[in-house]
PQR file with spaces between the fields and no chain letter, atoms N, CA, C, O and H, PARSE charges and radii, in Angstrom:
ATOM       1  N    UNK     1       0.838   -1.191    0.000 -0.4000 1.5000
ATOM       2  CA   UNK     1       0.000    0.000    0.000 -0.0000 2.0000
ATOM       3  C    UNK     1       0.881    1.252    0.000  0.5500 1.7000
ATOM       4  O    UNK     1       0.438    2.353   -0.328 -0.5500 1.4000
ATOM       5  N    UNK     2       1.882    1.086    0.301 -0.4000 1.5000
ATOM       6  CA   UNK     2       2.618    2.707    0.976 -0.0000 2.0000
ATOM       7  C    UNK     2       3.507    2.695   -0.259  0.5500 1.7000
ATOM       8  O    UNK     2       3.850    3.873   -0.348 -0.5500 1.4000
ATOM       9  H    UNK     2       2.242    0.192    0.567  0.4000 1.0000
ATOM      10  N    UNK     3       4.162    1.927   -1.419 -0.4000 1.5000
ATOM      11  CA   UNK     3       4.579    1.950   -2.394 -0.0000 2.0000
ATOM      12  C    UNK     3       3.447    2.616   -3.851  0.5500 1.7000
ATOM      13  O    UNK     3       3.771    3.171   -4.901 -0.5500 1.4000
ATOM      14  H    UNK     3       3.883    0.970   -1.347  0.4000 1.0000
ATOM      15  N    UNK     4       1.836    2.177   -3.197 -0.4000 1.5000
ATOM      16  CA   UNK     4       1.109    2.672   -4.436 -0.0000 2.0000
ATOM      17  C    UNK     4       0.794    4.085   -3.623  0.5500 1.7000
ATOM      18  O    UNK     4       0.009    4.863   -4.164 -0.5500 1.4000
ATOM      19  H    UNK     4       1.574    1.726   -2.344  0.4000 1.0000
ATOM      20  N    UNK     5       1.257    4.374   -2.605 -0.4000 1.5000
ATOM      21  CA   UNK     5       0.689    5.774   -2.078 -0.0000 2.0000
ATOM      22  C    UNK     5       2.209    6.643   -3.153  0.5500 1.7000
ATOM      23  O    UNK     5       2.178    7.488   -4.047 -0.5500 1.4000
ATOM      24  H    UNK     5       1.896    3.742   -2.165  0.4000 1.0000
ATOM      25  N    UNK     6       3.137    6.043   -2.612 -0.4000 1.5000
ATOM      26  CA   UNK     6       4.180    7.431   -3.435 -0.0000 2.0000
ATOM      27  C    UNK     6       3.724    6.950   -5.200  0.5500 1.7000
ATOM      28  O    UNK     6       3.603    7.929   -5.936 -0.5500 1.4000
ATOM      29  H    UNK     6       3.163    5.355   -1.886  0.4000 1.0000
ATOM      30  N    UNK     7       3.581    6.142   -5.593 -0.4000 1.5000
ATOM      31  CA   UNK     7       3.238    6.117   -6.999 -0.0000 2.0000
ATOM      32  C    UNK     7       2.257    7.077   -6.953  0.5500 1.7000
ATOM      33  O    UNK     7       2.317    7.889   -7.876 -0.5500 1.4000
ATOM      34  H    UNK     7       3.679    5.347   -4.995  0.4000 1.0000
ATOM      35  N    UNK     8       1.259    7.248   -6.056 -0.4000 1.5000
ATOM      36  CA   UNK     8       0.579    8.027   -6.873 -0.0000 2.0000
ATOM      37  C    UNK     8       0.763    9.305   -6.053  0.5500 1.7000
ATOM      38  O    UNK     8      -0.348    9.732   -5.737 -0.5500 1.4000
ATOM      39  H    UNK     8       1.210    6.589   -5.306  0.4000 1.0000
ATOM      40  N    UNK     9       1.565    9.926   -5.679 -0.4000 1.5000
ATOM      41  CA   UNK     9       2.413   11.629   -4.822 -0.0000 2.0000
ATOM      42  C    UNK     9       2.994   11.786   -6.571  0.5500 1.7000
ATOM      43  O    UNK     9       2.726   12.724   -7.323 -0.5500 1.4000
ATOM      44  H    UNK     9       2.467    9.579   -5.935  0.4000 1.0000
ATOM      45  N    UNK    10       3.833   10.581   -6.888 -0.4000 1.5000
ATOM      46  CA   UNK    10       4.430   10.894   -8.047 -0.0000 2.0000
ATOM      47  C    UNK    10       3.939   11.329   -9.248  0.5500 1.7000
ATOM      48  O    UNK    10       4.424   12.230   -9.932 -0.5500 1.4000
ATOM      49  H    UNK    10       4.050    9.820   -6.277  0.4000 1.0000
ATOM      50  N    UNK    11       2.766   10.539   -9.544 -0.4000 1.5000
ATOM      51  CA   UNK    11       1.428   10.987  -10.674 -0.0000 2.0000
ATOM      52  C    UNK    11       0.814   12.129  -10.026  0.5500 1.7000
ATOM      53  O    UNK    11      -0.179   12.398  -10.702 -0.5500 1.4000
ATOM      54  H    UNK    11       2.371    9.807   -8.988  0.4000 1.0000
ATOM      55  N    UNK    12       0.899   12.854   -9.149 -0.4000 1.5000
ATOM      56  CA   UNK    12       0.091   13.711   -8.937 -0.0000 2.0000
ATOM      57  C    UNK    12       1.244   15.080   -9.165  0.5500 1.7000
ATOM      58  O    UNK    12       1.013   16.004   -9.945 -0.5500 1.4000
ATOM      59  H    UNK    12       1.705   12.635   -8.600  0.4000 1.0000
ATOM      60  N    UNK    13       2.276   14.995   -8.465 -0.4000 1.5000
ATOM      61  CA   UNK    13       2.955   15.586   -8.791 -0.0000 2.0000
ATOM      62  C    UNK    13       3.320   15.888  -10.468  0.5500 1.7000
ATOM      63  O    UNK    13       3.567   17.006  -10.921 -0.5500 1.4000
ATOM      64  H    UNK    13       2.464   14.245   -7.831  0.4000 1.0000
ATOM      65  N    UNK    14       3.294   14.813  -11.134 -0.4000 1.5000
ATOM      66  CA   UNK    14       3.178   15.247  -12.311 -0.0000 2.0000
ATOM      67  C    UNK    14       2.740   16.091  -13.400  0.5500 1.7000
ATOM      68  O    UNK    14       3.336   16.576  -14.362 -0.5500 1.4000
ATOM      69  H    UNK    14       3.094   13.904  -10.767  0.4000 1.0000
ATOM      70  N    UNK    15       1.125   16.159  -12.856 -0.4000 1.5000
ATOM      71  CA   UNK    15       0.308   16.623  -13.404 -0.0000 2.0000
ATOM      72  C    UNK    15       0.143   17.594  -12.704  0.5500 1.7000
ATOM      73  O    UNK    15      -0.270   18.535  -13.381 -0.5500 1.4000
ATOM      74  H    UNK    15       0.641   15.766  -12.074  0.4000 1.0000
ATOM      75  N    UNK    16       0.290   17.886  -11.440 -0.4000 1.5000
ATOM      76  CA   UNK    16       0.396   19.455  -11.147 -0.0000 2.0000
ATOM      77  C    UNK    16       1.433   20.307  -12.174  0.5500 1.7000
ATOM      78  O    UNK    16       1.043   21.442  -12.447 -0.5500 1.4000
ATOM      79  H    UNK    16       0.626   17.122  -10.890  0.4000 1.0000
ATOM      80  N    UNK    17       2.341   20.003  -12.597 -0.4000 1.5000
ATOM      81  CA   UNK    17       3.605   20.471  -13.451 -0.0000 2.0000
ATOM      82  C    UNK    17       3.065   20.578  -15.108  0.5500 1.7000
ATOM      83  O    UNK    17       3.445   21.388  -15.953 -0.5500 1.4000
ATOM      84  H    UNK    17       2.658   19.081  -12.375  0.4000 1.0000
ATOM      85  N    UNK    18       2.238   19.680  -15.230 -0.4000 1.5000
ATOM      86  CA   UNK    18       1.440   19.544  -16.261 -0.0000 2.0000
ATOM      87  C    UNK    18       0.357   21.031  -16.563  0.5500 1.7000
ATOM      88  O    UNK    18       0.012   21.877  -17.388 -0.5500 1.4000
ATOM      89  H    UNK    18       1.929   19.022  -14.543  0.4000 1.0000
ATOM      90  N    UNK    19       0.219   20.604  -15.393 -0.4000 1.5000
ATOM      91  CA   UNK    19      -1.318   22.265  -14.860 -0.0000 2.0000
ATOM      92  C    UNK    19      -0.617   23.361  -14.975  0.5500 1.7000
ATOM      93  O    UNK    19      -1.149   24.344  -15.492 -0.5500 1.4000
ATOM      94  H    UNK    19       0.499   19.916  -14.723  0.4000 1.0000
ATOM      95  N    UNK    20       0.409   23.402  -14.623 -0.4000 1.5000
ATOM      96  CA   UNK    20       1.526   24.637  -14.492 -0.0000 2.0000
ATOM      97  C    UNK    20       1.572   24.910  -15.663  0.5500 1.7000
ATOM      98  O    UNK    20       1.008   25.904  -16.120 -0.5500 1.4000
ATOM      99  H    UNK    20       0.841   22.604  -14.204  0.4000 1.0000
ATOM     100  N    UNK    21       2.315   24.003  -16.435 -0.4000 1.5000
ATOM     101  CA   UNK    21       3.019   24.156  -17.855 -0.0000 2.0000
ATOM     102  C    UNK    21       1.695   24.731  -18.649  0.5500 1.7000
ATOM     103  O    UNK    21       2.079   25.719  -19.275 -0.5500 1.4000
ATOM     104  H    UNK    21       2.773   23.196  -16.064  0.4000 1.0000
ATOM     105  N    UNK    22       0.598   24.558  -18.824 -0.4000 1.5000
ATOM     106  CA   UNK    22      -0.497   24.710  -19.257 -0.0000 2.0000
ATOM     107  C    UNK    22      -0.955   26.167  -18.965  0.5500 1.7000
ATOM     108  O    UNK    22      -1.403   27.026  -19.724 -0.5500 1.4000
ATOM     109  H    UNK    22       0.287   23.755  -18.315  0.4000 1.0000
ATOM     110  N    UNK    23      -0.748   26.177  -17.873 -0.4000 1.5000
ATOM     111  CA   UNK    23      -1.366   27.561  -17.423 -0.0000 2.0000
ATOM     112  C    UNK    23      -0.386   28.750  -17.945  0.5500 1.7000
ATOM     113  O    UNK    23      -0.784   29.877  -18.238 -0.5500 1.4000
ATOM     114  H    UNK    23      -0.384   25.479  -17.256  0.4000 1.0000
ATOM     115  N    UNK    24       0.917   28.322  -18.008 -0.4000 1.5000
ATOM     116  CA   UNK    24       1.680   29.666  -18.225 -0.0000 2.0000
ATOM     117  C    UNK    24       1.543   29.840  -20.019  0.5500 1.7000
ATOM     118  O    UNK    24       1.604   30.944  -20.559 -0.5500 1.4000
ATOM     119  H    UNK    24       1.240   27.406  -17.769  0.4000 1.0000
ATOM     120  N    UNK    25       1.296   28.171  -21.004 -0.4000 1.5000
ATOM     121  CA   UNK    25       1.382   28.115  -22.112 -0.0000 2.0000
ATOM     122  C    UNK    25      -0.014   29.033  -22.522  0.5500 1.7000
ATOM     123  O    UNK    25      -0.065   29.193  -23.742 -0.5500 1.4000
ATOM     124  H    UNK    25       1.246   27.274  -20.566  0.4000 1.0000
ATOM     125  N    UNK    26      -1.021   29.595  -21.872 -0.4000 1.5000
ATOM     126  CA   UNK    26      -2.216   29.760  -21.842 -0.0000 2.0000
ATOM     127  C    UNK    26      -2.925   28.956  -23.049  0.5500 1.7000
ATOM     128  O    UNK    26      -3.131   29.601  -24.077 -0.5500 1.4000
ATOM     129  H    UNK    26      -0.979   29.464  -20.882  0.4000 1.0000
ATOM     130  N    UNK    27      -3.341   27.512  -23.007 -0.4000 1.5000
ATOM     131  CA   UNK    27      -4.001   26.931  -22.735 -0.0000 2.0000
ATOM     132  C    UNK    27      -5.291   26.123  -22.102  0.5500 1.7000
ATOM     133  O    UNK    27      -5.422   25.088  -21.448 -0.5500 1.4000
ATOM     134  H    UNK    27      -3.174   26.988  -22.172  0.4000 1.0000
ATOM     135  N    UNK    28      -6.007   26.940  -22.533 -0.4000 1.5000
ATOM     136  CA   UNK    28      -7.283   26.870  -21.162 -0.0000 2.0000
ATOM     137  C    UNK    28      -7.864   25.309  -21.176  0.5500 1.7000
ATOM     138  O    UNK    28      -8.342   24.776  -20.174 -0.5500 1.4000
ATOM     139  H    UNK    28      -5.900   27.781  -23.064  0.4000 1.0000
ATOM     140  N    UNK    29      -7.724   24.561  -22.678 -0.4000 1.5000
ATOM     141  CA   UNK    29      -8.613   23.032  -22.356 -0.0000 2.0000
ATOM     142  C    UNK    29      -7.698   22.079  -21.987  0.5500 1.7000
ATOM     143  O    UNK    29      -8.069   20.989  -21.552 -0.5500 1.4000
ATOM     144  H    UNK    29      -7.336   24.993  -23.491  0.4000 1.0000
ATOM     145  N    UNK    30      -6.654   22.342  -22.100 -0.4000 1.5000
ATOM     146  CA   UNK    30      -5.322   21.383  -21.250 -0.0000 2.0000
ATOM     147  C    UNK    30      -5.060   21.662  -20.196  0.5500 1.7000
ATOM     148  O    UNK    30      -4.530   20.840  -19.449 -0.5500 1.4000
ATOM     149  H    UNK    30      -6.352   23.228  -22.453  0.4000 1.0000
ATOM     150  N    UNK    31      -5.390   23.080  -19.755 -0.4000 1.5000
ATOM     151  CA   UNK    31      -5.504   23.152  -17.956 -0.0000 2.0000
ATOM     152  C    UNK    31      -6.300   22.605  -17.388  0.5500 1.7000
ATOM     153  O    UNK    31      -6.180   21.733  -16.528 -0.5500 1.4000
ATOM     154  H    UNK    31      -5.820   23.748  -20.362  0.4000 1.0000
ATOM     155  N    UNK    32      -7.397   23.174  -17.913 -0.4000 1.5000
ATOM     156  CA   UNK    32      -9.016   22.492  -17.420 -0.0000 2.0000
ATOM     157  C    UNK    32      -8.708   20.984  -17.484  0.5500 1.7000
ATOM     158  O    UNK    32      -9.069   20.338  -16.501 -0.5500 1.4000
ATOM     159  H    UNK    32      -7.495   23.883  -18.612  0.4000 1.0000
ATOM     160  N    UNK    33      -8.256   20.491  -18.226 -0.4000 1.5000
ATOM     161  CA   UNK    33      -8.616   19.214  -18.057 -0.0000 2.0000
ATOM     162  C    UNK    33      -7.424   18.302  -17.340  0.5500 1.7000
ATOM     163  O    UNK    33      -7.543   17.091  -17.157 -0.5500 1.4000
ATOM     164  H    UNK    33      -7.962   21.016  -19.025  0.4000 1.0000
ATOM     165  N    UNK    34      -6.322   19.036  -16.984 -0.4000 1.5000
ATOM     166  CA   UNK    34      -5.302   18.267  -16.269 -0.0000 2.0000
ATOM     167  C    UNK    34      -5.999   19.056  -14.835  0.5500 1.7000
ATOM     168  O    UNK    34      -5.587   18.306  -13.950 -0.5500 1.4000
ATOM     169  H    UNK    34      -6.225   20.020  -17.132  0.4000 1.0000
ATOM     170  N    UNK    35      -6.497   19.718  -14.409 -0.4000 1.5000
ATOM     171  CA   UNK    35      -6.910   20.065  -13.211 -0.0000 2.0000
ATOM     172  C    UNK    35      -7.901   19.177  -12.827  0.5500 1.7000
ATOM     173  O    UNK    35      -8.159   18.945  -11.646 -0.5500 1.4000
ATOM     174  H    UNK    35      -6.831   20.327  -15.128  0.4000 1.0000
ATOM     175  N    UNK    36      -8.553   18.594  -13.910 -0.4000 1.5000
ATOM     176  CA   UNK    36      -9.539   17.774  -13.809 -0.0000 2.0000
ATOM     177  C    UNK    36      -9.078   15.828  -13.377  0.5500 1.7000
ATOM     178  O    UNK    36      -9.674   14.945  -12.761 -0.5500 1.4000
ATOM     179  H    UNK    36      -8.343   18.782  -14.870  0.4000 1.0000
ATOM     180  N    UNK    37      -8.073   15.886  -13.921 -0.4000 1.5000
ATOM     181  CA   UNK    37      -7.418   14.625  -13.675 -0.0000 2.0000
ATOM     182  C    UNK    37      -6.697   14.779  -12.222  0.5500 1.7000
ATOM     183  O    UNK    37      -6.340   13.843  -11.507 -0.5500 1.4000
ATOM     184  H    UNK    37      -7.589   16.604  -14.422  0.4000 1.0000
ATOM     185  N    UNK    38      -6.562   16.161  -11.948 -0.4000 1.5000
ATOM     186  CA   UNK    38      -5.649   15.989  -10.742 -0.0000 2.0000
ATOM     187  C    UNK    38      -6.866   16.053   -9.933  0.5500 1.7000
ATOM     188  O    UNK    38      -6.863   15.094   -9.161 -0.5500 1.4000
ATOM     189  H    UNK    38      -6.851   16.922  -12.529  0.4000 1.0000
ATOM     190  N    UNK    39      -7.999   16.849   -9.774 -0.4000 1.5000
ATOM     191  CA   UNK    39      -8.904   16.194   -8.591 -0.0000 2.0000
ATOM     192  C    UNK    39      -8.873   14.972   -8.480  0.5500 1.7000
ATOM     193  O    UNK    39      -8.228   14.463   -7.564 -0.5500 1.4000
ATOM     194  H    UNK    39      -8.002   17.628  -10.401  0.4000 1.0000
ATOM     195  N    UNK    40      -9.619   14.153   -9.462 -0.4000 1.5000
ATOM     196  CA   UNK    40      -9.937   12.826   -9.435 -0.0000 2.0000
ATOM     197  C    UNK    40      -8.481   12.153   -9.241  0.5500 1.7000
ATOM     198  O    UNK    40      -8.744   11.003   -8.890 -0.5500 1.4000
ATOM     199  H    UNK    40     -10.143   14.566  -10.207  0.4000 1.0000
ATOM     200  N    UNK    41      -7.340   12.267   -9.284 -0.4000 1.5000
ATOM     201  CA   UNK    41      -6.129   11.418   -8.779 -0.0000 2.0000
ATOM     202  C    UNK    41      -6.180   11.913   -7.304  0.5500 1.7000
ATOM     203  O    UNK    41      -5.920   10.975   -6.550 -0.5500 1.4000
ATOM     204  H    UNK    41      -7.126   13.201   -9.569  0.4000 1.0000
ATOM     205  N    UNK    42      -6.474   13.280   -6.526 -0.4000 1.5000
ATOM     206  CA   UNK    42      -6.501   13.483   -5.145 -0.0000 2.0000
ATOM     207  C    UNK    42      -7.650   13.078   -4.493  0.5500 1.7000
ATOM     208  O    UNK    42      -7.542   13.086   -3.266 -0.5500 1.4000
ATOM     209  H    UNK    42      -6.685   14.042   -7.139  0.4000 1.0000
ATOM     210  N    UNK    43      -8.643   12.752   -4.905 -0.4000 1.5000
ATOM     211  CA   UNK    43      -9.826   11.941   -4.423 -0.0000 2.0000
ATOM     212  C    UNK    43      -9.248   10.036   -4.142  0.5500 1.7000
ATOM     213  O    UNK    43      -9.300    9.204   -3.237 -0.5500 1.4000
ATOM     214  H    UNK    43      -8.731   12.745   -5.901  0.4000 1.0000
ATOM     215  N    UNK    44      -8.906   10.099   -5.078 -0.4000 1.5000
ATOM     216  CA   UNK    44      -8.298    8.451   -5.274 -0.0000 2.0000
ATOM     217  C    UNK    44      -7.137    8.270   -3.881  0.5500 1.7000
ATOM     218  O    UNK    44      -6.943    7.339   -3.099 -0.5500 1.4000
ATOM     219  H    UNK    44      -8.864   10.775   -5.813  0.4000 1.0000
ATOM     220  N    UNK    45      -6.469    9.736   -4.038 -0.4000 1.5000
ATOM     221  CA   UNK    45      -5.118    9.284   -2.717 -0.0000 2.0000
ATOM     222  C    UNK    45      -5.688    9.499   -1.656  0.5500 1.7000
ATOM     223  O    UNK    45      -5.014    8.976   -0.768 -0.5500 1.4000
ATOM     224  H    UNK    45      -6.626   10.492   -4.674  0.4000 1.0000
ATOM     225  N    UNK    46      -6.968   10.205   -1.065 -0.4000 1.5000
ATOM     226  CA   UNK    46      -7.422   10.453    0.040 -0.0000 2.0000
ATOM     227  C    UNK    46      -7.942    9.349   -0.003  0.5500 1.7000
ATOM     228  O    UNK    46      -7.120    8.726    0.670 -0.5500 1.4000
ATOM     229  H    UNK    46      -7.515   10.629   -1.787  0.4000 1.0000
ATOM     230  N    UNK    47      -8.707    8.610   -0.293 -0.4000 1.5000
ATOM     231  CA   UNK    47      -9.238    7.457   -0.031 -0.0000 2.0000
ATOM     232  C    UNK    47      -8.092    6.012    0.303  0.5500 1.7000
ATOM     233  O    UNK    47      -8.226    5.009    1.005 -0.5500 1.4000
ATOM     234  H    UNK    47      -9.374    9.116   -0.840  0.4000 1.0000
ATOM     235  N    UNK    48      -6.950    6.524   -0.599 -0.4000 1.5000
ATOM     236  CA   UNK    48      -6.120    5.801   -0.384 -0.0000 2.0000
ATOM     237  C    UNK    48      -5.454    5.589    0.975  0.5500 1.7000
ATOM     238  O    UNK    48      -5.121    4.543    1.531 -0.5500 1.4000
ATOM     239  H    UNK    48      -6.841    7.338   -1.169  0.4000 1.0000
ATOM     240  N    UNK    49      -5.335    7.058    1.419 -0.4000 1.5000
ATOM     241  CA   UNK    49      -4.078    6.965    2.441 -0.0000 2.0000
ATOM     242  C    UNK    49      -5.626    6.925    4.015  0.5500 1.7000
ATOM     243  O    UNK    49      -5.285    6.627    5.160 -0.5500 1.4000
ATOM     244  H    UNK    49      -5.607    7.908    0.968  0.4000 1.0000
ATOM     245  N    UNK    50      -6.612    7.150    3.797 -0.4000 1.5000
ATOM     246  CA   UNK    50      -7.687    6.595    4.519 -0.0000 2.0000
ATOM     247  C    UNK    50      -7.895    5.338    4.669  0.5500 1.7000
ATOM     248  O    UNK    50      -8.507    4.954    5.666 -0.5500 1.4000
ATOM     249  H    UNK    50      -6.889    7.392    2.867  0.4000 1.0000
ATOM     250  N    UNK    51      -7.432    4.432    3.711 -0.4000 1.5000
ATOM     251  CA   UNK    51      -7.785    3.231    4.156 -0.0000 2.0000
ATOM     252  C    UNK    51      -6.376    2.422    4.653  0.5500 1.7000
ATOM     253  O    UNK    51      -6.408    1.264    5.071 -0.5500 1.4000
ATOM     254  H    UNK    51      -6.935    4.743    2.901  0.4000 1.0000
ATOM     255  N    UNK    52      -5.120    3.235    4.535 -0.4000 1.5000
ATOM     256  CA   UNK    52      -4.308    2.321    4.572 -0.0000 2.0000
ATOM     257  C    UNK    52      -3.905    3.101    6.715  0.5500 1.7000
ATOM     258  O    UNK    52      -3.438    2.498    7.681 -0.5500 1.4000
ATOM     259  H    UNK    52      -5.093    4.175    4.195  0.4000 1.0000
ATOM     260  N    UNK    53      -4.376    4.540    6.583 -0.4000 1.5000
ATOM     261  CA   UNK    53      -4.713    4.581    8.355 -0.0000 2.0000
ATOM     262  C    UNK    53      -5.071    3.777    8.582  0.5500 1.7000
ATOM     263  O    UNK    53      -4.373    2.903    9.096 -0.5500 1.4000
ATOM     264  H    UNK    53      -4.756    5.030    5.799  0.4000 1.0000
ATOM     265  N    UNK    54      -6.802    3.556    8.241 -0.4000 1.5000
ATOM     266  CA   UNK    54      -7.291    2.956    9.095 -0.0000 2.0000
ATOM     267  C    UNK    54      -6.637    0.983    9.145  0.5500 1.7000
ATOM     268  O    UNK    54      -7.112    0.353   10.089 -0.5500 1.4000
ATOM     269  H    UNK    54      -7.369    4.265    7.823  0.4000 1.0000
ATOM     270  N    UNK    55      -5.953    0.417    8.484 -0.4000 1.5000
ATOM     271  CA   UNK    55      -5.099   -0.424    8.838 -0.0000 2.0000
ATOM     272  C    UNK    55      -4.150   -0.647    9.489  0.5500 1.7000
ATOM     273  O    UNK    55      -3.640   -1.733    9.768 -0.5500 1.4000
ATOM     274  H    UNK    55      -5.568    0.929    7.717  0.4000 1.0000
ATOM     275  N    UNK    56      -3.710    0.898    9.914 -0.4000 1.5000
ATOM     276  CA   UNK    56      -2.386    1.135   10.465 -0.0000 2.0000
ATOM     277  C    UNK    56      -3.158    0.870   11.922  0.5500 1.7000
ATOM     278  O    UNK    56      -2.789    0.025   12.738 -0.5500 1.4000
ATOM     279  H    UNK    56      -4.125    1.780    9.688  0.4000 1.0000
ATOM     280  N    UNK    57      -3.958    1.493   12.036 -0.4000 1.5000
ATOM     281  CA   UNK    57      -4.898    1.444   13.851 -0.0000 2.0000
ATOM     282  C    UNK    57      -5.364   -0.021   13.998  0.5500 1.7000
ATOM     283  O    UNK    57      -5.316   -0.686   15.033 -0.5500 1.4000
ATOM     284  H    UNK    57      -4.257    2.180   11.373  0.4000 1.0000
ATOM     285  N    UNK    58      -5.952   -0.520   12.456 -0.4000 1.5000
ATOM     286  CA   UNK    58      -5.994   -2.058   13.494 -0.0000 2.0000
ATOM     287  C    UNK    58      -5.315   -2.838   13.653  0.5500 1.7000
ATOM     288  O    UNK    58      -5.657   -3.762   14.390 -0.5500 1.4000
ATOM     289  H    UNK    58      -5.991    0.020   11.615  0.4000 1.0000
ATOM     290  N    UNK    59      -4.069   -2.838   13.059 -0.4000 1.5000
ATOM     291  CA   UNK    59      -3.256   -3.591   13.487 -0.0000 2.0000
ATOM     292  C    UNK    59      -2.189   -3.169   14.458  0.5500 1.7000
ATOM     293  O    UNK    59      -1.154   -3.793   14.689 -0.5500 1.4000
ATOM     294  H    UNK    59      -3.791   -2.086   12.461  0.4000 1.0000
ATOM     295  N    UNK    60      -2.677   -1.706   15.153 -0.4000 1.5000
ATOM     296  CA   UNK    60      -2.197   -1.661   16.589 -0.0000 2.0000
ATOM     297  C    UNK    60      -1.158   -0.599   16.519  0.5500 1.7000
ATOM     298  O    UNK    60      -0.802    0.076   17.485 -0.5500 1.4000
ATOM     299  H    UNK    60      -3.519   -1.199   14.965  0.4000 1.0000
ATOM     300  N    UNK    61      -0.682   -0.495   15.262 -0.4000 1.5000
ATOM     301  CA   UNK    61       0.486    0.533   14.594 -0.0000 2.0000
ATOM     302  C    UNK    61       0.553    1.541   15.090  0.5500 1.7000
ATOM     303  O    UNK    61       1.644    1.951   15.485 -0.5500 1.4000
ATOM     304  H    UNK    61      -0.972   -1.043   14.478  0.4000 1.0000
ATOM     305  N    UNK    62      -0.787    2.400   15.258 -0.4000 1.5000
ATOM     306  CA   UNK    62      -1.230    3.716   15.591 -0.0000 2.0000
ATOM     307  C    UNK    62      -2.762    3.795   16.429  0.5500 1.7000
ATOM     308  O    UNK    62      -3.689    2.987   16.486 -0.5500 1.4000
ATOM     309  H    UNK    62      -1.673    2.066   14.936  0.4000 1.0000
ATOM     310  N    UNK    63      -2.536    5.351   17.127 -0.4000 1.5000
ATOM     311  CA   UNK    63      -3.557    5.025   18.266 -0.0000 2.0000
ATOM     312  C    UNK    63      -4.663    5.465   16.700  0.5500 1.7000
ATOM     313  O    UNK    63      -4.495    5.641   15.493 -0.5500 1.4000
ATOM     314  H    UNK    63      -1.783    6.007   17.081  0.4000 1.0000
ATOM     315  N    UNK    64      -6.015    5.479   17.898 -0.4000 1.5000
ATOM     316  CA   UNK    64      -7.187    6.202   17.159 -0.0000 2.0000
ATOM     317  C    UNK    64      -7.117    7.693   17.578  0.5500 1.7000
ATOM     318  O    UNK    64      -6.896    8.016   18.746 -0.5500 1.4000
ATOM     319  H    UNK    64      -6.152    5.337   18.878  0.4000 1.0000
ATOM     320  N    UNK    65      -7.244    8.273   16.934 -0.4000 1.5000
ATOM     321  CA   UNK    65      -7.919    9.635   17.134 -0.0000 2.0000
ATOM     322  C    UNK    65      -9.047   10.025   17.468  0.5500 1.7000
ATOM     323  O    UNK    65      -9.910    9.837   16.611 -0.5500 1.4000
ATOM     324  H    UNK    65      -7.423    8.011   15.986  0.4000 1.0000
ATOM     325  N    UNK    66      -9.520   10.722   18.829 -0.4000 1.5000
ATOM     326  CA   UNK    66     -10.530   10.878   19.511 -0.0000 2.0000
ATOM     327  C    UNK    66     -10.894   12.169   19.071  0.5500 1.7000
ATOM     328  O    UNK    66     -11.897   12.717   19.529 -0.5500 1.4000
ATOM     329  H    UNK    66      -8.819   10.874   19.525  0.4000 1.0000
């Protein structure tokens, strides 16, 4: 799990640079739409690094948060 978490820091990082490059090229449907890939890749890692917490707590790793 913690190997597909930096794979995807790395894809995200990417495409932020992507968004960049876009934005300064003024480009508005290659921004729009790499901004669009980068939500949906930061939706994907929050869920990601949510489920791999909550594994970390049951297997004792880490407390819970109250």
């Amino acid at each position: 799990m913690l190997n597909e978490m930096k794979k995807m820091d790395s894809i995200l990082r990417n495409i932020e640079a992507s968004s960049v490059r876009a934005s300064l090229n003024g480009d508005v449907g290659d921004f729009i739409a790499t901004q669009q890939r980068l939500n949906k890749l930061n939706s994907d890692f929050r869920l990601m690094l949510l489920k791999y917490l909550e594994e970390m707590e049951k297997s004792g790793l880490m407390l819970p948060q109250r």
